[in-house]
TIRO-2110 file (N, C-alpha, C; in Angstrom, 1 decimal):
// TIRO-2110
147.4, 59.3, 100.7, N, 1, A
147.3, 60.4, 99.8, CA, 1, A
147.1, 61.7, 100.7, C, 1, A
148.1, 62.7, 100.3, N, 2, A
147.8, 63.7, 101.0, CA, 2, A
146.9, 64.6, 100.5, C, 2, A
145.6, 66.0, 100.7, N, 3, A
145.1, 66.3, 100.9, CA, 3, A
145.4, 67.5, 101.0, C, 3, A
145.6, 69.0, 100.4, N, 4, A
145.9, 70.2, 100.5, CA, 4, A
145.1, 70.9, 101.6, C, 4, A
145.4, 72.0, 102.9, N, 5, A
144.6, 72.1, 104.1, CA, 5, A
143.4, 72.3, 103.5, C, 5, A
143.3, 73.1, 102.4, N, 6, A
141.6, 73.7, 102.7, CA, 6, A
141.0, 72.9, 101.8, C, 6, A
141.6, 71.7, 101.3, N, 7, A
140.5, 71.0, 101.0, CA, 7, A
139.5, 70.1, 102.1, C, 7, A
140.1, 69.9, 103.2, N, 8, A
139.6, 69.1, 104.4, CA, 8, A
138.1, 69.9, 104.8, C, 8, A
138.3, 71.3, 104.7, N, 9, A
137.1, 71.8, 105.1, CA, 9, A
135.9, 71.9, 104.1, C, 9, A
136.1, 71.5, 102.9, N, 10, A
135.0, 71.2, 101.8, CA, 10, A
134.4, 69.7, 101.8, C, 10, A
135.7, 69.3, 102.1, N, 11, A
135.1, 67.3, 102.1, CA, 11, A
134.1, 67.4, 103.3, C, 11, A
134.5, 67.9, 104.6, N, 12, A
134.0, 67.4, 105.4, CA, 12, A
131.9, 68.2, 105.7, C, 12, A
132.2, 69.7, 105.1, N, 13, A
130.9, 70.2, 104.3, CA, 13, A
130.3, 69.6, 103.5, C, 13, A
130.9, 68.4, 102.3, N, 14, A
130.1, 67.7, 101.7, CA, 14, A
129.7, 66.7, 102.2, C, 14, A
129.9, 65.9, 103.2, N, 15, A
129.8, 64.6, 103.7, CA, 15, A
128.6, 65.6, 104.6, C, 15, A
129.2, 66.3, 105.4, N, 16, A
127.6, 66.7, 106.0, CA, 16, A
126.6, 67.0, 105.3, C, 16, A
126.5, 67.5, 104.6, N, 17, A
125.3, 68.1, 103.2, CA, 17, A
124.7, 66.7, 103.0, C, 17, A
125.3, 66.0, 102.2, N, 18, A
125.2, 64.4, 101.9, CA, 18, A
124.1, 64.1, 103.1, C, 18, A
125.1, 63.8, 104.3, N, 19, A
124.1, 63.1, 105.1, CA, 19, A
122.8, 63.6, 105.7, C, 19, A
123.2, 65.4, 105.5, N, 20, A
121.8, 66.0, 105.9, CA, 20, A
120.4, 65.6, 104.9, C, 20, A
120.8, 65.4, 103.5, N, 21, A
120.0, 65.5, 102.9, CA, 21, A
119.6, 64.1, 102.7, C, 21, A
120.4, 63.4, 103.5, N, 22, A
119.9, 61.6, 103.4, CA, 22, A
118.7, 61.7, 104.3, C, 22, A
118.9, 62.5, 105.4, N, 23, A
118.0, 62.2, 106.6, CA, 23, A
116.8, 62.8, 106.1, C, 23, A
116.9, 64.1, 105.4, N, 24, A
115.7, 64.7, 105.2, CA, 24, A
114.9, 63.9, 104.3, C, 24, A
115.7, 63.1, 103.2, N, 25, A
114.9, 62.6, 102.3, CA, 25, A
114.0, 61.5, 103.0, C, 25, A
115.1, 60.7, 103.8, N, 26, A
114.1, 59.3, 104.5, CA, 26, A
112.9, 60.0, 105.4, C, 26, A
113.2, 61.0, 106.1, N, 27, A
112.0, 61.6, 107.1, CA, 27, A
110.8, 62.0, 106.2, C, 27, A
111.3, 62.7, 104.9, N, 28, A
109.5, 63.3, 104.9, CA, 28, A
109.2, 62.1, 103.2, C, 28, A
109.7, 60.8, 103.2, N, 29, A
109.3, 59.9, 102.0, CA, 29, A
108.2, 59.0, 102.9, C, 29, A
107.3, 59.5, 102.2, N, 30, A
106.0, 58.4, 102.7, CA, 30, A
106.4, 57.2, 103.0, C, 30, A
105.1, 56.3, 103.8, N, 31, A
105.6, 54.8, 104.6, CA, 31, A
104.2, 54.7, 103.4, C, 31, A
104.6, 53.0, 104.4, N, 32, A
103.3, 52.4, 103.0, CA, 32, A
101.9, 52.7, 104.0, C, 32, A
102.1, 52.6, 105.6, N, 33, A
101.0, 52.6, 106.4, CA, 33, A
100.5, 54.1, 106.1, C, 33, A
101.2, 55.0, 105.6, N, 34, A
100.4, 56.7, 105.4, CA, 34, A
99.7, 56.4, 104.1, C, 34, A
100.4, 55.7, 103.2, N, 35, A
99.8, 56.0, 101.8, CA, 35, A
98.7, 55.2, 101.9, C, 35, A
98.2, 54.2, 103.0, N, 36, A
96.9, 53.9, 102.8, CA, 36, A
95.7, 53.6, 103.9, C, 36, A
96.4, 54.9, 104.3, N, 37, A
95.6, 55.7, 105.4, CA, 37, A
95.0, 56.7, 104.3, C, 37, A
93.1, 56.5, 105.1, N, 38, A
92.1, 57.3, 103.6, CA, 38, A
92.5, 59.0, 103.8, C, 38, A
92.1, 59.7, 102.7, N, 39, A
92.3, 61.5, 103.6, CA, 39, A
91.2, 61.8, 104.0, C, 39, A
91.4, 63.2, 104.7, N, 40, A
91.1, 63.5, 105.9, CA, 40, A
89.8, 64.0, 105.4, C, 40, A
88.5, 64.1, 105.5, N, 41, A
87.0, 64.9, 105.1, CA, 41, A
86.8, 65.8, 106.1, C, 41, A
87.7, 66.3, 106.8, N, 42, A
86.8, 67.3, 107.6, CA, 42, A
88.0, 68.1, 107.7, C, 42, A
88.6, 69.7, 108.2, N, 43, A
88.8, 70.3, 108.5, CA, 43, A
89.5, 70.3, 109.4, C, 43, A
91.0, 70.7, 109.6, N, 44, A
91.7, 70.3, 110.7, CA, 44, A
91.1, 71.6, 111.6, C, 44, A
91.2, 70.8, 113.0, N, 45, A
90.6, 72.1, 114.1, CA, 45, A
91.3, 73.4, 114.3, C, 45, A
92.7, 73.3, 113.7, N, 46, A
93.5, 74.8, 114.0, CA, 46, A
93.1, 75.9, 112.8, C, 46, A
93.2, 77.1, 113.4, N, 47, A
92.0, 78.0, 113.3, CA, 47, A
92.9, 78.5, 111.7, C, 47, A
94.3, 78.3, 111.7, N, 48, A
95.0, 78.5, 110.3, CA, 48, A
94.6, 77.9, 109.3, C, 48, A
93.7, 76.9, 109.4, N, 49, A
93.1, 76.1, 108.2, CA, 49, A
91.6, 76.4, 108.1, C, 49, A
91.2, 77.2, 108.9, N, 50, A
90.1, 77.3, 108.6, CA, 50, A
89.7, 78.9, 108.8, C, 50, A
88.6, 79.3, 108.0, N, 51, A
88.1, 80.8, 108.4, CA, 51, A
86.4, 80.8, 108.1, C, 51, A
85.8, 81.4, 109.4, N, 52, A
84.3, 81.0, 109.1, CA, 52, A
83.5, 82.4, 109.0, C, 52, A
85.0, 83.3, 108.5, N, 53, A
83.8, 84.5, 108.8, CA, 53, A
83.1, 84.3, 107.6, C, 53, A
81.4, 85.4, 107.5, N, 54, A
81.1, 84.9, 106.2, CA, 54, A
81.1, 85.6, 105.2, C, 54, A
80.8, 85.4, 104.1, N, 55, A
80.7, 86.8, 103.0, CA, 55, A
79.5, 87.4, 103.6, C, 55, A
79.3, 88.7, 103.4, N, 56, A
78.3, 89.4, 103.8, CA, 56, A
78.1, 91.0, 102.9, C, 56, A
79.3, 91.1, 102.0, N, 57, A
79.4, 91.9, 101.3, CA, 57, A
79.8, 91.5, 99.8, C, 57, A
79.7, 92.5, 98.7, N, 58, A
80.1, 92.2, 97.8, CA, 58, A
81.0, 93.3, 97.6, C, 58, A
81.8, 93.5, 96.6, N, 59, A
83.5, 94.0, 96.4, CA, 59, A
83.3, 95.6, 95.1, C, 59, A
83.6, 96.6, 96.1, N, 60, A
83.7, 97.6, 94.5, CA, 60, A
85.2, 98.0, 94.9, C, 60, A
86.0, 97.4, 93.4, N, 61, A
87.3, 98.3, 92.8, CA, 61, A
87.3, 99.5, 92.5, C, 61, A
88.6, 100.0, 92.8, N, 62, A
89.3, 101.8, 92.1, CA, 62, A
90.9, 101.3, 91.8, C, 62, A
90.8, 101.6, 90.8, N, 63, A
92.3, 102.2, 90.9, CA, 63, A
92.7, 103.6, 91.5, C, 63, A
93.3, 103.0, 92.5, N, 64, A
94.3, 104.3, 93.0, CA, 64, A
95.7, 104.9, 92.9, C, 64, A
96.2, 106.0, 93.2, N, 65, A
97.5, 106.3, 94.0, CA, 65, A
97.8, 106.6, 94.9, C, 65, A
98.8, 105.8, 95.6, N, 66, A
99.0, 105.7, 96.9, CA, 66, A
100.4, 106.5, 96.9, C, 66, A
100.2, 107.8, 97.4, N, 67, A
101.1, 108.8, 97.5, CA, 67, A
102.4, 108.1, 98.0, C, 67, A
103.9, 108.1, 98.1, N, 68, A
105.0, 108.1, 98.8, CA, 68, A
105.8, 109.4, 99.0, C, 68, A
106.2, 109.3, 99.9, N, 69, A
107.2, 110.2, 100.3, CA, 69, A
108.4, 111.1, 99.9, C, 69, A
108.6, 110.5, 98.9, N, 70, A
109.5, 111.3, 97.8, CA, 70, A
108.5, 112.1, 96.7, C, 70, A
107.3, 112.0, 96.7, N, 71, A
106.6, 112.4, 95.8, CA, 71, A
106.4, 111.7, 94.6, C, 71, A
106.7, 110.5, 94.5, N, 72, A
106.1, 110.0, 94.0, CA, 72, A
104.9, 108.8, 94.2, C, 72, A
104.4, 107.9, 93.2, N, 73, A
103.1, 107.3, 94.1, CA, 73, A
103.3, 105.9, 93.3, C, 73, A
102.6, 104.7, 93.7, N, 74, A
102.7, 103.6, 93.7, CA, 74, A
101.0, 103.5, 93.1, C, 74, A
101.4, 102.8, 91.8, N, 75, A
99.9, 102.5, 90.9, CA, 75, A
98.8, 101.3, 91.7, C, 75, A
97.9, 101.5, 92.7, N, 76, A
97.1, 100.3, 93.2, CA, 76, A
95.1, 100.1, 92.7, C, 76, A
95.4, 98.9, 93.2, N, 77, A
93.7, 98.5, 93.3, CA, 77, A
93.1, 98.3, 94.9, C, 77, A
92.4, 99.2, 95.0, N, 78, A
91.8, 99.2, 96.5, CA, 78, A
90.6, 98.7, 96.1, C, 78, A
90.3, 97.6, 96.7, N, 79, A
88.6, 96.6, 96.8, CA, 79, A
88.3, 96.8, 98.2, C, 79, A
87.1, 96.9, 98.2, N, 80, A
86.9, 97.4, 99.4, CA, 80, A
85.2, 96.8, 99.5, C, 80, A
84.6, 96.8, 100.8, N, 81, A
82.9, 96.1, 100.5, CA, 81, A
82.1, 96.8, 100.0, C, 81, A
81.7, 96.4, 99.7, N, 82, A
80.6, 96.6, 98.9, CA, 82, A
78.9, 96.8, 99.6, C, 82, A
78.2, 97.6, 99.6, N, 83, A
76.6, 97.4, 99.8, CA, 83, A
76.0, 96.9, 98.9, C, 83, A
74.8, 96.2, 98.8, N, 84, A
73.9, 95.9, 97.7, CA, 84, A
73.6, 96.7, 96.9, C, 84, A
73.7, 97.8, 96.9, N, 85, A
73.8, 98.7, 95.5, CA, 85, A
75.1, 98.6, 94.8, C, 85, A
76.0, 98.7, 95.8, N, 86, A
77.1, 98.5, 94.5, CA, 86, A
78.1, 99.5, 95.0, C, 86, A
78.0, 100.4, 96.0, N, 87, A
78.0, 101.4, 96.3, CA, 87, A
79.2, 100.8, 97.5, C, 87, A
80.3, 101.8, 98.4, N, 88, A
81.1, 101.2, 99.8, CA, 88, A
80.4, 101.3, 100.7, C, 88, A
80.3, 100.0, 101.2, N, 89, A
79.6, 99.6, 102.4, CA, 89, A
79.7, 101.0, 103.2, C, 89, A
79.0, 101.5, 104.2, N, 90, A
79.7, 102.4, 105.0, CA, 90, A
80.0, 101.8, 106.8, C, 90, A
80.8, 102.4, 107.4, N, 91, A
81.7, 102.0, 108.2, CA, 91, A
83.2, 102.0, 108.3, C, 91, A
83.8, 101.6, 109.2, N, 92, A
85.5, 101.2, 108.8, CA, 92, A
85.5, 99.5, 108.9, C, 92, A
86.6, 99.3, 108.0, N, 93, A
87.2, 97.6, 108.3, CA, 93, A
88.4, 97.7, 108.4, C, 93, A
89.0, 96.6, 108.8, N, 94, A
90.5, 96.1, 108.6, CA, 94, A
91.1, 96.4, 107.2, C, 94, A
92.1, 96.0, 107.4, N, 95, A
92.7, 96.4, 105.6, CA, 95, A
93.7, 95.3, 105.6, C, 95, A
94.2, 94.9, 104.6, N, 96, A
94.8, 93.6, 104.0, CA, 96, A
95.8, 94.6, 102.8, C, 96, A
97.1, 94.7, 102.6, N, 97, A
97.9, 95.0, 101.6, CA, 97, A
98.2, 93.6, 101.0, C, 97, A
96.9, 93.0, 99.9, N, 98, A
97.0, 91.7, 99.9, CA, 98, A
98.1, 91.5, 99.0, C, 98, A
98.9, 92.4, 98.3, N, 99, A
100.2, 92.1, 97.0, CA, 99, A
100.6, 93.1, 96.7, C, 99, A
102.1, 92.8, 97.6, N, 100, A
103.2, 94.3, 96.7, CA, 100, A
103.8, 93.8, 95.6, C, 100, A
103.3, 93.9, 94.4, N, 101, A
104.4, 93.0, 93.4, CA, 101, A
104.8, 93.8, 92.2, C, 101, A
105.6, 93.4, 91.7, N, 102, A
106.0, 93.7, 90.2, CA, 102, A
105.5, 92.8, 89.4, C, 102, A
104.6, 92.1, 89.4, N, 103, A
104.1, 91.5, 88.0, CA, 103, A
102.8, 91.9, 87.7, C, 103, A
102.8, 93.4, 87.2, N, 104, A
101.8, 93.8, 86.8, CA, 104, A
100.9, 93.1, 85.9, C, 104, A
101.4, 92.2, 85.0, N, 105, A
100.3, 91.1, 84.3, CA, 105, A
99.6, 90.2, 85.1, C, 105, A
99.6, 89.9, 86.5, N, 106, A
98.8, 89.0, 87.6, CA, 106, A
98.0, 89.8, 88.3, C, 106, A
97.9, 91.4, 87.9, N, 107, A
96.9, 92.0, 88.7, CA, 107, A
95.5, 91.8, 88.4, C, 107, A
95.4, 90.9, 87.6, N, 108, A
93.3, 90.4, 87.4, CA, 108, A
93.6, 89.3, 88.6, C, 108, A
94.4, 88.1, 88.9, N, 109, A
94.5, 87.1, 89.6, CA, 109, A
94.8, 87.6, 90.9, C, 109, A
95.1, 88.5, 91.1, N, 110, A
95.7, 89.3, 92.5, CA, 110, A
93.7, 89.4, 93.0, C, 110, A
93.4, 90.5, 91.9, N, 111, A
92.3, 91.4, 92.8, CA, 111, A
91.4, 89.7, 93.2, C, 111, A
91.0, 89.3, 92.3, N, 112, A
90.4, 87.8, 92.7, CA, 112, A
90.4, 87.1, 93.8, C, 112, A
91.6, 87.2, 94.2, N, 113, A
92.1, 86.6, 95.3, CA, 113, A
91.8, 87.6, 96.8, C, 113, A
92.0, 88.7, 96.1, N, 114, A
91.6, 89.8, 97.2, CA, 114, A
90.4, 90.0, 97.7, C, 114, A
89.3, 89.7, 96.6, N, 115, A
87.9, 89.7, 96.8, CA, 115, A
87.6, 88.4, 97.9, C, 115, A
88.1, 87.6, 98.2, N, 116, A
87.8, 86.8, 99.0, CA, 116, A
87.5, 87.6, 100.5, C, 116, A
88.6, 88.1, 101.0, N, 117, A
88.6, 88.8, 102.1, CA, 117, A
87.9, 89.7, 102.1, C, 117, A
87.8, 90.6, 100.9, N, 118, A
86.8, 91.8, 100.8, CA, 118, A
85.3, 91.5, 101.1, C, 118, A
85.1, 90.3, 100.6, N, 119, A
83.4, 89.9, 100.5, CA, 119, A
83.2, 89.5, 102.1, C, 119, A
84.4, 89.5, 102.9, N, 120, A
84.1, 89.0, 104.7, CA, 120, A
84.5, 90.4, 105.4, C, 120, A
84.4, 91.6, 104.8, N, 121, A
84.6, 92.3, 105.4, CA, 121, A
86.5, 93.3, 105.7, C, 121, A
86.7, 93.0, 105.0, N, 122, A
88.5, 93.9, 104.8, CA, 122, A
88.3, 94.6, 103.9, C, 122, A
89.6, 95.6, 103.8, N, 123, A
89.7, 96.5, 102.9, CA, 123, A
91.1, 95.9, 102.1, C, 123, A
91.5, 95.5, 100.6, N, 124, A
92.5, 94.8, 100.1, CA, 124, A
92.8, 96.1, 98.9, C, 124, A
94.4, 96.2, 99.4, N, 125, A
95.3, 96.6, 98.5, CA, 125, A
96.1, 95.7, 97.7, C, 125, A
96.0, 96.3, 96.5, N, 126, A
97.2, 95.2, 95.2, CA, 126, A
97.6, 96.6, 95.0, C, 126, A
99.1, 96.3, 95.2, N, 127, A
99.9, 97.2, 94.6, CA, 127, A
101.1, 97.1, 93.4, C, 127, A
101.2, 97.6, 92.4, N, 128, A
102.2, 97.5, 91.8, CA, 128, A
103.5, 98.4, 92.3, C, 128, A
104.4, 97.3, 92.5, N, 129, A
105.7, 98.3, 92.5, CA, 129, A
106.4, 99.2, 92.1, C, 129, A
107.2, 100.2, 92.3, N, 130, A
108.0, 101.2, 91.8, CA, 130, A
108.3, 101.0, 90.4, C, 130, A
108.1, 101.3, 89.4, N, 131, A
108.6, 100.8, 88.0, CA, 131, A
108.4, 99.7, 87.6, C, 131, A
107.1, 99.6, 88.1, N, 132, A
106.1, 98.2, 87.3, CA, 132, A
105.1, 98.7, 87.1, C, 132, A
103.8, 97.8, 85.9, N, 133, A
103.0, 98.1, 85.9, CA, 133, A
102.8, 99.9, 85.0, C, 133, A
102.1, 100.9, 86.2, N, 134, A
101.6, 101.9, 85.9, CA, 134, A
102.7, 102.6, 86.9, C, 134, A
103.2, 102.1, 88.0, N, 135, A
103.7, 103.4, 88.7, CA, 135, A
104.9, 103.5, 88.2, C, 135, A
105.2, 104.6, 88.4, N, 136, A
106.7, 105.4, 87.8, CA, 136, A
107.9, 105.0, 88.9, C, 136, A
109.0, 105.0, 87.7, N, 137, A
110.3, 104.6, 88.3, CA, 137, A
110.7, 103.5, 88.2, C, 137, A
111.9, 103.0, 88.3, N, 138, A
112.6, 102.1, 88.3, CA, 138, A
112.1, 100.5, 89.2, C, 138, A
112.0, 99.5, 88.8, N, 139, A
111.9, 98.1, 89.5, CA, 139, A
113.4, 98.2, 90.2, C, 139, A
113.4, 97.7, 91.7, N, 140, A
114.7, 97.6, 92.3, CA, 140, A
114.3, 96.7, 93.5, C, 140, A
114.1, 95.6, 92.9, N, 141, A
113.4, 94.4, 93.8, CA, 141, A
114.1, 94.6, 95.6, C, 141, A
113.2, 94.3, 96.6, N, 142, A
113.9, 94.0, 98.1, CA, 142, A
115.2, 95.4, 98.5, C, 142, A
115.2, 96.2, 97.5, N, 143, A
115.8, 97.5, 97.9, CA, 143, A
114.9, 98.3, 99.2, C, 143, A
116.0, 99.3, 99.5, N, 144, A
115.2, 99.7, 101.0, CA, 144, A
114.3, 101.5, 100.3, C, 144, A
114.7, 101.3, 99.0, N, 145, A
113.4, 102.2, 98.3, CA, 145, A
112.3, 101.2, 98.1, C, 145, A
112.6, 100.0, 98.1, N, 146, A
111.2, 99.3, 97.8, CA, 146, A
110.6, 99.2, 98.9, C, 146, A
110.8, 98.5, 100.3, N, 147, A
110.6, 98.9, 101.4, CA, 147, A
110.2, 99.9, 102.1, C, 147, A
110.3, 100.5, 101.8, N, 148, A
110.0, 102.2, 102.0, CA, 148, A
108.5, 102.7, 101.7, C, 148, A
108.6, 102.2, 100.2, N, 149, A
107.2, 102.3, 99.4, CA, 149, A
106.0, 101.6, 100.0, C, 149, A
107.0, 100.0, 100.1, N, 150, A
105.6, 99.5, 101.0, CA, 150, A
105.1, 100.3, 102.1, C, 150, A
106.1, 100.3, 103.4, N, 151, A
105.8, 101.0, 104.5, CA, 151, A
104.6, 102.2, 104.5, C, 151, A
104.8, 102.9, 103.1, N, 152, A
104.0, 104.1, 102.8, CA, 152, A
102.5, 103.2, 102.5, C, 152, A
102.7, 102.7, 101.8, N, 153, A
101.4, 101.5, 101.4, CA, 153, A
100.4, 101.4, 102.4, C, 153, A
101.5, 100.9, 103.2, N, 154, A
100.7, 100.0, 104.5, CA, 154, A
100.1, 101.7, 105.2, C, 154, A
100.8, 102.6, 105.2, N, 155, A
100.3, 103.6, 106.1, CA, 155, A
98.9, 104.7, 105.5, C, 155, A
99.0, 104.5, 104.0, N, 156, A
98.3, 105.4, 103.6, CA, 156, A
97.0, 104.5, 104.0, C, 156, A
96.8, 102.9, 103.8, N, 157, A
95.9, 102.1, 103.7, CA, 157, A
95.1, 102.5, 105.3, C, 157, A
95.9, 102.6, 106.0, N, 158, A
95.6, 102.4, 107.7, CA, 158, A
95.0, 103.8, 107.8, C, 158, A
95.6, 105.2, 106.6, N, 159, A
94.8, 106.2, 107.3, CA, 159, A
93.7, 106.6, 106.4, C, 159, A
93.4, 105.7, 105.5, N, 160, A
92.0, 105.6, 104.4, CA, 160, A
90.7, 106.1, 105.1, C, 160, A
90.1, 106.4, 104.5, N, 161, A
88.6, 107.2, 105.6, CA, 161, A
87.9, 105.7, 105.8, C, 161, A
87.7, 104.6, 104.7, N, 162, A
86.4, 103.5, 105.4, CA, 162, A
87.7, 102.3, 106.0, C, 162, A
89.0, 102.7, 106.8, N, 163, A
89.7, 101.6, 107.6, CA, 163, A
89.5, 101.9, 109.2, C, 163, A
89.2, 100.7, 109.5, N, 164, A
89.9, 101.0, 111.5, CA, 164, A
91.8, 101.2, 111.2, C, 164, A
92.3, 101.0, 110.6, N, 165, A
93.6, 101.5, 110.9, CA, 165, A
94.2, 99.8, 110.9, C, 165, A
93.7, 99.1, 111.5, N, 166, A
94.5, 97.6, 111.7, CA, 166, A
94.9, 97.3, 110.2, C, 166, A
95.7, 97.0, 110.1, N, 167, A
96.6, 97.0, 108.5, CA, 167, A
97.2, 95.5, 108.9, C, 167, A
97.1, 94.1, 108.0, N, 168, A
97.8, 93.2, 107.8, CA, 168, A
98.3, 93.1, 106.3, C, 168, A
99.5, 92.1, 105.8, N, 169, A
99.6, 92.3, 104.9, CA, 169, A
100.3, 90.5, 104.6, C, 169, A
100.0, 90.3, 102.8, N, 170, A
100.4, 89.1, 102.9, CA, 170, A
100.7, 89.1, 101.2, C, 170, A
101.4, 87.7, 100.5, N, 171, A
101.6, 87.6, 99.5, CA, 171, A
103.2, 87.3, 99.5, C, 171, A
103.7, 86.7, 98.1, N, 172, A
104.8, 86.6, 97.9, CA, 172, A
106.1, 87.2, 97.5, C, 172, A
105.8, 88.6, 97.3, N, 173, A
106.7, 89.4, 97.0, CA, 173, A
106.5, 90.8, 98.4, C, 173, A
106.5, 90.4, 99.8, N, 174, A
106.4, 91.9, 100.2, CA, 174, A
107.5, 92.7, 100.2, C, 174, A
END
């Protein structure tokens, strides 16, 4: 049977695909000696799985705006530490732009998450995106106006009066 040319180069992509995904399946399908092997009770020693700074603070929210460069601003939640009154710790810390996102309905689950770091000492941004939420303008997901915005994010964060400037940033939509 003959075979039109460019079909040869789709067969031979699916037979690879096929086999790639044979190998991956057998490599990561459990043995019977893993599955009754007990789990682990202690903490793996790499420092990614673990963090021992401790809380030492507790967490006061603001809503902010975080100016951009076109003049417009990006609607956020700045948590930051807290003193035992209730009051910002005083000092500088690090800062965390813990979520650039457009799902303004997850920002109670965001700041939550953010408080974790806050209560060890960081300063955590949740941002809502360009035309989400409260800030003005259009949603234009992974655009280089959205990028942009972040970049502003990250900078306005770093030149905040209670930051050292050190700015990391994390989450699923940066």
């Amino acid at each position: 049977m003959q075979f039109p040319e460019d079909a040869m180069p789709l067969r031979r992509r699916t037979v690879c695909a096929l086999g790639a995904a044979t190998a991956l399946t057998a490599a990561l399908a459990p043995t019977r000696a893993a599955a009754a092997t007990p789990p682990a009770t202690s903490v793996p020693s790499d420092p990614f799985f673990s963090y021992d700074r401790p809380e030492t603070y507790g967490v006061v929210r603001e809503d902010v705006k975080v100016p951009l460069r076109d003049g417009s601003y990006l609607a956020a939640q700045l948590s930051r530490p807290a003193s035992p009154d209730g009051k910002p710790a005083t000092g500088t810390f690090p800062g965390i732009v813990y979520e650039y996102t457009a799902y303004a309905a997850n920002l109670e689950y965001f700041g939550t998450g953010a408080a974790y770091f806050v209560r060890r000492g960081y300063n955590a941004l949740v941002c809502q995106a360009r035309g989400s939420g409260t800030s003005p303008g259009t949603v234009d997901p992974f655009s280089p106006q959205e990028q942009r915005d972040n970049y502003d994010a990250i900078e306005w964060l770093a030149q905040h009066p209670g930051s050292t400037g050190r700015i990391g940033q994390m989450g699923a939509t940066p």
